[in-house]
MDTraj code that builds the backbone (N, CA, C; nanometers):
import mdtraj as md
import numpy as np

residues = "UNK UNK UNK UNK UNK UNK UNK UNK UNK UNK UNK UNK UNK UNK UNK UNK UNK UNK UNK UNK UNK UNK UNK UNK UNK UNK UNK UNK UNK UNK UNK UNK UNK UNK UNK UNK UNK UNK UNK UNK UNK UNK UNK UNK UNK UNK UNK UNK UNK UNK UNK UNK UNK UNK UNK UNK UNK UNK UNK UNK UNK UNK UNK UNK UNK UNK UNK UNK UNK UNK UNK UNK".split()
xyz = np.array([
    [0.1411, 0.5929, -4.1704],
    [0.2442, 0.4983, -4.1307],
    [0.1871, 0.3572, -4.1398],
    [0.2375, 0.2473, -4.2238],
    [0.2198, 0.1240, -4.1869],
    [0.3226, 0.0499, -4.1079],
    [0.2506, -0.0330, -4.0731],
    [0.3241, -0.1390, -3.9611],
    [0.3419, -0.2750, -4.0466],
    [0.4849, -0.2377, -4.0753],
    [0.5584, -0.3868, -4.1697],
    [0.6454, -0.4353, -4.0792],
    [0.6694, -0.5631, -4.0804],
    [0.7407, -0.6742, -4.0101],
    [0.8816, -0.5765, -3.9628],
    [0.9532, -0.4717, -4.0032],
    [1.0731, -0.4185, -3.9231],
    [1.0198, -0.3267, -3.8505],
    [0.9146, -0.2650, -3.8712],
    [0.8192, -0.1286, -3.7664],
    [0.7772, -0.2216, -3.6224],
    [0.7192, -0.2896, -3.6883],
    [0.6512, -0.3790, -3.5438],
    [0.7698, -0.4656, -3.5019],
    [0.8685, -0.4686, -3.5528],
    [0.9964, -0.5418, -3.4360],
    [1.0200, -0.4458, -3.3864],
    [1.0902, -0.3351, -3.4352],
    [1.1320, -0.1520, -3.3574],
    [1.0348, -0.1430, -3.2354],
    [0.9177, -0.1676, -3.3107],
    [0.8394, -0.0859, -3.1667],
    [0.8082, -0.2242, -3.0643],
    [0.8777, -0.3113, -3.0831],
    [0.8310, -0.4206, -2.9416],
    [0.9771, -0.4392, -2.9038],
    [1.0664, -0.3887, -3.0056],
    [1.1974, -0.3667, -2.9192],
    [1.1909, -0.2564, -2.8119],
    [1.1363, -0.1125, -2.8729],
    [1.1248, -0.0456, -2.7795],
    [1.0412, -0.0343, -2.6642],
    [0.9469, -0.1242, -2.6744],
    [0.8662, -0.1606, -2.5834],
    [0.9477, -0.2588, -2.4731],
    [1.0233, -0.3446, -2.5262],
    [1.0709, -0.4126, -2.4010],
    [1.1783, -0.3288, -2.3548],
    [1.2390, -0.2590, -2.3975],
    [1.3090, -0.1637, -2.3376],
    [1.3022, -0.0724, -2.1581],
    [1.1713, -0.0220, -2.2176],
    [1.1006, 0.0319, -2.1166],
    [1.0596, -0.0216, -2.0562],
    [1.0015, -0.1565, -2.0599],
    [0.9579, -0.2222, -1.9532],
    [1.1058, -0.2106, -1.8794],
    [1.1814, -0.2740, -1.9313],
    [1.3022, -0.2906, -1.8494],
    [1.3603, -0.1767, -1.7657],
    [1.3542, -0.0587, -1.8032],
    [1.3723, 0.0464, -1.7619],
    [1.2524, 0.0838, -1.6137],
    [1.1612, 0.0303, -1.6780],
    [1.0618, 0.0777, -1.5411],
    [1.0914, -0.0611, -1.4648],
    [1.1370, -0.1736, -1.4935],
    [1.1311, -0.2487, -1.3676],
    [1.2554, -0.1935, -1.2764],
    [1.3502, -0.1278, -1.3672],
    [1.4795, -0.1067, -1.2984],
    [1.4614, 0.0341, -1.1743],
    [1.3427, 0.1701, -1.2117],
    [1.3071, 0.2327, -1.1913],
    [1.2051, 0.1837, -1.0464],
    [1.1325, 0.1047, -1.0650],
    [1.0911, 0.0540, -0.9667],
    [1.1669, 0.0031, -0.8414],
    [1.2491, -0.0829, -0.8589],
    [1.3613, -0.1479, -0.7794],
    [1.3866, 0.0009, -0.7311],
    [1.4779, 0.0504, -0.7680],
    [1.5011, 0.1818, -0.7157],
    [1.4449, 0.2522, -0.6411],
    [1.3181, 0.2880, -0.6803],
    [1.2173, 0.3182, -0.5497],
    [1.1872, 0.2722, -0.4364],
    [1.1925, 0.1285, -0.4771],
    [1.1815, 0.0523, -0.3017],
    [1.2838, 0.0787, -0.2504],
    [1.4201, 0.0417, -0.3082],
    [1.5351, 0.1203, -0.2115],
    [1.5744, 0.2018, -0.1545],
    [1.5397, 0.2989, -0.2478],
    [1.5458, 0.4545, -0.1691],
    [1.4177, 0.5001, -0.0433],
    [1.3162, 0.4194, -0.1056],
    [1.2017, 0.3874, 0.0377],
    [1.2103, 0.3538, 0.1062],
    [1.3126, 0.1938, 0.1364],
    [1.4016, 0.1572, 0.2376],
    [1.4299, 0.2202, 0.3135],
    [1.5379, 0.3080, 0.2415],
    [1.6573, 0.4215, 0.3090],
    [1.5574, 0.4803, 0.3967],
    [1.4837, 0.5496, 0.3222],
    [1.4314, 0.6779, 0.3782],
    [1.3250, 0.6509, 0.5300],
    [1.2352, 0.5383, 0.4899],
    [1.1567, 0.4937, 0.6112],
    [1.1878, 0.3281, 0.6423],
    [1.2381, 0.3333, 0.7204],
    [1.2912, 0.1985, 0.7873],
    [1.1979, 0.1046, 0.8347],
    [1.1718, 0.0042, 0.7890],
    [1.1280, -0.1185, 0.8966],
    [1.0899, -0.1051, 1.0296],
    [1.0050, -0.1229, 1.0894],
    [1.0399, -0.1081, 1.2609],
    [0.9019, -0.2413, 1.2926],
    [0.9872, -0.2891, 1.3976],
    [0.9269, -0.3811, 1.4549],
    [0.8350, -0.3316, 1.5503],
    [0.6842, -0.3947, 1.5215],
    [0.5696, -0.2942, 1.6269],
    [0.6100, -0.3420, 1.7801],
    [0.5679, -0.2483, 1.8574],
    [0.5899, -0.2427, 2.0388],
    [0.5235, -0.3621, 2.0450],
    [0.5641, -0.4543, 2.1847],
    [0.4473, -0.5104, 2.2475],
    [0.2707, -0.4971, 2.2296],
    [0.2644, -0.3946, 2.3089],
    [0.1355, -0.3656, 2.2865],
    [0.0728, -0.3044, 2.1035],
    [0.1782, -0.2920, 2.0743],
    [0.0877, -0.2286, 1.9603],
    [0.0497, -0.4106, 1.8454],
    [0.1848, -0.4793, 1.9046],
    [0.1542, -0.5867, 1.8376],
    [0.0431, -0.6622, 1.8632],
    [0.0140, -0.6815, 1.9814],
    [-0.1248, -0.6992, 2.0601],
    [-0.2826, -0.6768, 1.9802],
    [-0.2456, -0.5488, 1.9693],
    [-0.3732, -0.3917, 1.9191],
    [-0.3559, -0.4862, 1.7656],
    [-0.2340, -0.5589, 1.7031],
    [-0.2866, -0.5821, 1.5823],
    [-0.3541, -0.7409, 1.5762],
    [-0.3189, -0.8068, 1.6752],
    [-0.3653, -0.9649, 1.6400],
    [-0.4757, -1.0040, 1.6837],
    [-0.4973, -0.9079, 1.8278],
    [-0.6732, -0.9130, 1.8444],
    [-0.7731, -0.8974, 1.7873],
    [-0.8765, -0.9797, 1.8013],
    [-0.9919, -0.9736, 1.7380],
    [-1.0295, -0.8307, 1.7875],
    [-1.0987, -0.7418, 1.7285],
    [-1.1475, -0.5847, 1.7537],
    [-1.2626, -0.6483, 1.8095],
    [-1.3348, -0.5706, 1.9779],
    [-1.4394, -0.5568, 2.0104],
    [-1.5264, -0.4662, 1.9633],
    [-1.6624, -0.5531, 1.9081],
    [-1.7732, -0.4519, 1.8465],
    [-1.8838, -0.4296, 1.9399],
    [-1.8996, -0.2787, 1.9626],
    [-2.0264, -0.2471, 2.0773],
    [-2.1346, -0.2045, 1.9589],
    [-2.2710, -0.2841, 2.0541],
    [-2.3651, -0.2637, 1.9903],
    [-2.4157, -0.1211, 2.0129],
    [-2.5167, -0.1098, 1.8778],
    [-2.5835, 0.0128, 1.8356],
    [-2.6512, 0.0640, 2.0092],
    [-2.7154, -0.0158, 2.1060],
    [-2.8133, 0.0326, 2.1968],
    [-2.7152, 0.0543, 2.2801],
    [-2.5678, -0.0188, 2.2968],
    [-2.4180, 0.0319, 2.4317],
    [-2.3928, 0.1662, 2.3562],
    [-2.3485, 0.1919, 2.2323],
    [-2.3161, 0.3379, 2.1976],
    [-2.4071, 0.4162, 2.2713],
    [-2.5569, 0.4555, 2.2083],
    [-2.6399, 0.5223, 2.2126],
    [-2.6181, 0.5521, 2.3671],
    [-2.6482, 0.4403, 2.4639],
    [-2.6499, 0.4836, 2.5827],
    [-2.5106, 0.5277, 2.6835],
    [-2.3986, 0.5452, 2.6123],
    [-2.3343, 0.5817, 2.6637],
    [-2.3158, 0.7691, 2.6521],
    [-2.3525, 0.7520, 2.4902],
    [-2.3861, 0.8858, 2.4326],
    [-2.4496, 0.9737, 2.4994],
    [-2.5702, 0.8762, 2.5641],
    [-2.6265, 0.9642, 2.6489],
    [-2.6005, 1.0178, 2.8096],
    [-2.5111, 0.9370, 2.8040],
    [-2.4692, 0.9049, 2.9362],
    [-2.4079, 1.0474, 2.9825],
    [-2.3090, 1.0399, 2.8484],
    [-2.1878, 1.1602, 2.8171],
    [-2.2537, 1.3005, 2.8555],
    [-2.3516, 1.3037, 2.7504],
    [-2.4509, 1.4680, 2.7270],
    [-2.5231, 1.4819, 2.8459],
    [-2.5198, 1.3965, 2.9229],
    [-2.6253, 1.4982, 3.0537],
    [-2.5038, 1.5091, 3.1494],
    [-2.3585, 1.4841, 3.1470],
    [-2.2953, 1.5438, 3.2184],
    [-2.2647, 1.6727, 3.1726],
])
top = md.Topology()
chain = top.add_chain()
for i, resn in enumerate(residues, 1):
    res = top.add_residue(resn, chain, resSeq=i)
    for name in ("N", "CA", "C"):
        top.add_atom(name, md.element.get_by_symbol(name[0]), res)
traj = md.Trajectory(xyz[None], top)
């Protein structure tokens, strides 16, 4: 097969095609994702749990709590 000036229009016609088709395919998916799982606005507290800075315990607070745990 060579690729002469009407082959390579065909195939970038059909190429934009499909793009178009998968953007339309896409759209679709978010919608029906929509539908299916809704939005929800987080609780109070969970909104909290997300804007706080996370407390990090050091390596020697683990360990010794670890141990703390195992001899009960």
């Amino acid at each position: 097969m060579t690729l002469d000036g009407t082959t390579i229009n065909e195939v970038l016609e059909i190429l934009g095609e499909l793009r178009n088709e998968l953007k339309e395919l896409r759209l679709l998916y978010r919608e029906l994702v929509d539908r299916l799982i809704p939005v929800e606005e987080p609780e109070v507290d969970e909104r909290r749990a997300i804007e706080e800075k996370d407390e990090i315990v050091s390596e020697e607070d683990l360990l010794r709590v670890l141990r703390e745990v195992n001899r009960d």
